[in-house]
C-alpha positions in Angstrom: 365.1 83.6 160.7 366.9 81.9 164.0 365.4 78.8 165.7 364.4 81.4 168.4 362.5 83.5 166.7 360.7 80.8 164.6 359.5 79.0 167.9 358.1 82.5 169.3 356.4 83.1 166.1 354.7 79.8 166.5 353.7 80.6 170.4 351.7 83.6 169.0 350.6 81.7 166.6 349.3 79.1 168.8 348.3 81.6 171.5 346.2 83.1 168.9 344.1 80.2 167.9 343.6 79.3 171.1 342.2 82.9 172.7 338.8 82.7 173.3 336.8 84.8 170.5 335.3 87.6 172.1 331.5 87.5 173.3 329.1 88.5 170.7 326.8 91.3 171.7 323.7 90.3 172.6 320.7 93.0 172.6 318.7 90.5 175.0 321.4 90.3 177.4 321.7 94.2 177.7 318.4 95.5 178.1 317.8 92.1 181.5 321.2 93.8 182.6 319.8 97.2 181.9 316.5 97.1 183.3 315.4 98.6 180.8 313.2 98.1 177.5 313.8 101.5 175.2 310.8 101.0 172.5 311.0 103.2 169.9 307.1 104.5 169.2 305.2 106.8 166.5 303.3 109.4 168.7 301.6 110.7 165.1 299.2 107.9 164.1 296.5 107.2 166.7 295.6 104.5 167.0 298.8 103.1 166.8 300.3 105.6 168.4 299.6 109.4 169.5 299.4 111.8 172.4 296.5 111.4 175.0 295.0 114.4 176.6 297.4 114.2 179.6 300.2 114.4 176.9 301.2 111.0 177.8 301.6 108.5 174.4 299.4 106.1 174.4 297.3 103.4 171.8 298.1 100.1 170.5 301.6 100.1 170.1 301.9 101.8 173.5 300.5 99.0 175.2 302.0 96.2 173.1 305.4 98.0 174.6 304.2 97.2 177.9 303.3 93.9 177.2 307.1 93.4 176.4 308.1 94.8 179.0 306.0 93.6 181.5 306.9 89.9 180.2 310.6 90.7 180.3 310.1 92.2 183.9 312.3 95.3 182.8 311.3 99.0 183.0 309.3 100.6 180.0 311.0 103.5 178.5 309.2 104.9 175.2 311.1 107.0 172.7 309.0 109.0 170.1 310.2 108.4 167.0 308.9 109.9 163.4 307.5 107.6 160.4 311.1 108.1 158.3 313.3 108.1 161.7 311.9 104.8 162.6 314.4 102.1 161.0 317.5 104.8 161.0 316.8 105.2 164.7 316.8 101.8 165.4 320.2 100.8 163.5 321.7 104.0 165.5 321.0 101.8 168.9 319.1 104.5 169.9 316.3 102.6 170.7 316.4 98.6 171.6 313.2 97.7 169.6 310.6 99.3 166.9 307.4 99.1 168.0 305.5 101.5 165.1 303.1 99.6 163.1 305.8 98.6 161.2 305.4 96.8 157.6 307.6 94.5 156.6 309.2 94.4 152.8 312.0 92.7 151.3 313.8 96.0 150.9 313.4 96.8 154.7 314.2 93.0 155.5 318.2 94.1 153.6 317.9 97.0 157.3 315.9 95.0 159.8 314.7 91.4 161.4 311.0 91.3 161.8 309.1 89.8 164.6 305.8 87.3 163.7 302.8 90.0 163.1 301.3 91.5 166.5 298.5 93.1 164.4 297.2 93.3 161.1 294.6 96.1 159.2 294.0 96.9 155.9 296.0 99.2 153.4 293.8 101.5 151.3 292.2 104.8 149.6 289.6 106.5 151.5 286.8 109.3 150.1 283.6 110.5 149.9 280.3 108.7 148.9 280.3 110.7 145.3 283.7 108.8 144.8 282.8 105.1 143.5 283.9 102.3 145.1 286.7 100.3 143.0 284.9 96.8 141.9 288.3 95.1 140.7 291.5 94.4 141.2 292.9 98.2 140.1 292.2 101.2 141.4 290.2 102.6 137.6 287.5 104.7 140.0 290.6 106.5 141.4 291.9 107.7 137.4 292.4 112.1 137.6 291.9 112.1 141.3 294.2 113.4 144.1 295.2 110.9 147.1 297.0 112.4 150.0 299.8 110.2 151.5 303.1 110.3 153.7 305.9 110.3 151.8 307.8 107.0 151.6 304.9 105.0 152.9 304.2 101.3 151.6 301.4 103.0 150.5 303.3 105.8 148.8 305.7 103.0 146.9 302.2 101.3 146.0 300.7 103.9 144.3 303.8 104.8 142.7 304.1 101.8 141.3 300.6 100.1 140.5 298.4 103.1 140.1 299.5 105.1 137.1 296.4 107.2 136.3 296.2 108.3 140.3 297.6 112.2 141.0 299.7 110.9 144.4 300.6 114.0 146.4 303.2 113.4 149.3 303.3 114.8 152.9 305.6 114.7 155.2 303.5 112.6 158.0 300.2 110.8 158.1 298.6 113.8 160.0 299.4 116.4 157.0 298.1 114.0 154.3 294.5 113.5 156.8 294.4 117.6 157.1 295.1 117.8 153.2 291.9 115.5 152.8 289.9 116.9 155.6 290.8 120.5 154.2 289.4 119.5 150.7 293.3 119.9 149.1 293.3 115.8 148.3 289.9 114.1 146.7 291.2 111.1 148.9 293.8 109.8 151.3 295.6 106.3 151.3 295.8 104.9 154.5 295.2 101.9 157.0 292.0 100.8 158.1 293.1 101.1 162.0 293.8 105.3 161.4 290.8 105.4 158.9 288.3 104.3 161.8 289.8 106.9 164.1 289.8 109.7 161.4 286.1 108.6 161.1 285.1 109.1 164.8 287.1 112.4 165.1 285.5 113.5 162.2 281.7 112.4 161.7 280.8 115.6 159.3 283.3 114.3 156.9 282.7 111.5 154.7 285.4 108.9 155.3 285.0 105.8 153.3 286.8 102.5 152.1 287.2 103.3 148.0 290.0 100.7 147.4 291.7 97.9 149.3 295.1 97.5 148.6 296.2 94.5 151.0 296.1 93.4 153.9 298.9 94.8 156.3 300.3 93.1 159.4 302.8 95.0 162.1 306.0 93.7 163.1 308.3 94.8 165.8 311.6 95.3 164.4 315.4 94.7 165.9 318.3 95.4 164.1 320.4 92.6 162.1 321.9 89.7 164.0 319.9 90.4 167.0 318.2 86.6 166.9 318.2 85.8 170.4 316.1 89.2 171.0 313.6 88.2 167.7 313.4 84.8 169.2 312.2 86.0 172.7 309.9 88.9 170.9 308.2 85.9 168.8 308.1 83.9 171.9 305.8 86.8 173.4 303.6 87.6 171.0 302.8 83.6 170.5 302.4 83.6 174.8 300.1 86.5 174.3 297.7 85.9 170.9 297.2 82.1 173.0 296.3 84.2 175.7 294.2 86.5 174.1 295.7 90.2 175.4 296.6 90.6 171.4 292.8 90.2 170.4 291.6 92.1 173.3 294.5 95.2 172.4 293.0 95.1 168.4 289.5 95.6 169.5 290.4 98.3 171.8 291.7 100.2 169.3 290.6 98.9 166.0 287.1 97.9 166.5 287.7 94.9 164.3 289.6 91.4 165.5 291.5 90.0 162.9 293.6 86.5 162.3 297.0 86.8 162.5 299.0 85.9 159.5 302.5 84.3 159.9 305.7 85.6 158.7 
């Protein structure tokens, strides 16, 4: 190789080291630039989310939504998403942030980030009074009998996997398994205690009761990977607003019940 072309191979070289690496994207950034918060919601599962009678979406995770947004001082946009769209939409960018009583597992932490908890019910079986109520750790009152659930759930995986002698029957959503149980196709359904209340009120001839608690369940808001400036505001927020007491206020609104926040 000449002299000349050795010293231009070590310009680019050096040109190279020294060009500034390009600006990482930053979901933060882009939705104060935007204006605009897009908050992917379920509009299936009142109370977290469902359709009012105005057909407008409204219930807990709706107005946690405008908590962010309002805090952020961007526009609210809401984007109905279903139970198994909910992650994929999110790592499609089609939505900035999951707001859809989201659980978090170590298999959905390999997807997703997870805020702190903005909420928390309880995970469990629900039937009638001539179904016992479970007095240990396993589900033994629940052996032979049917429990409705949406496919894929945390409750579904649950079952699957700690309740051998239960029949689990799988649905597509969290209304089908309810109408399975309300239609007397399912001795039972497997849900949490926020959606239980409300299938309770909309239902008072049916006989809705706790028959085994699983766990407690908290509700994260969910960002895709890398996002750690957005996950550091979001956690920012919700800390502003459980001091404040909006969070409390929200989970009595819709869940009857106020319950202590557990940390992630």
């Amino acid at each position: 190789m000449s002299l000349f072309k050795t010293m231009m191979a070590g310009l680019v070289a050096a040109a190279a080291l020294a060009a500034p690496v390009a600006a990482k994207a930053d979901k933060l950034q882009d939705v104060l630039k935007a204006g605009k918060l897009r908050v992917g919601i379920l509009t299936d599962a009142a109370p977290w989310g469902f359709k009012d009678e105005k057909g407008e979406i409204a219930g807990l995770d709706a107005d946690i939504a405008k908590l962010l947004s309002d805090d952020l001082g961007v526009k609210l946009e809401l984007v109905p998403v279903t139970g198994a769209a909910r992650i994929p939409s999110l790592l499609a960018d089609k939505i900035d942030v999951l707001v859809a009583g989201l659980g978090a597992t170590p298999e959905r932490a390999q997807q997703i980030m997870f805020s702190q908890p903005y909420a928390v019910v309880n995970l469990g079986v629900y039937g009638p009074k001539s179904i016992p109520a479970a007095t240990g750790k396993k589900p033994d009152n629940l052996t032979g009998k049917t429990v409705a659930v949406a496919k894929g759930t945390t409750l579904d995986l649950w079952l699957t996997d700690n309740a051998p002698g239960v029949k689990v029957v799988r649905f597509e959503d969290t209304p089908a398994a309810i109408a399975a149980y309300l239609a007397g196709q399912s001795d039972t359904f497997a849900e949490n205690s926020a959606i239980a209340v409300k299938v309770m009120d909309q239902n008072p001839g049916k006989e809705v009761e706790m028959k085994f608690v699983i766990r407690q369940s908290p509700a994260h808001i969910g960002v895709r990977q890398g996002e750690q400036n957005l996950l550091n505001w979001l956690n920012t927020s919700i800390f502003s607003n459980k001091l404040n007491g909006k969070l409390g206020a929200l989970q009595l609104k819709w869940f009857k019940e106020e319950q202590t926040l557990p940390t992630l």
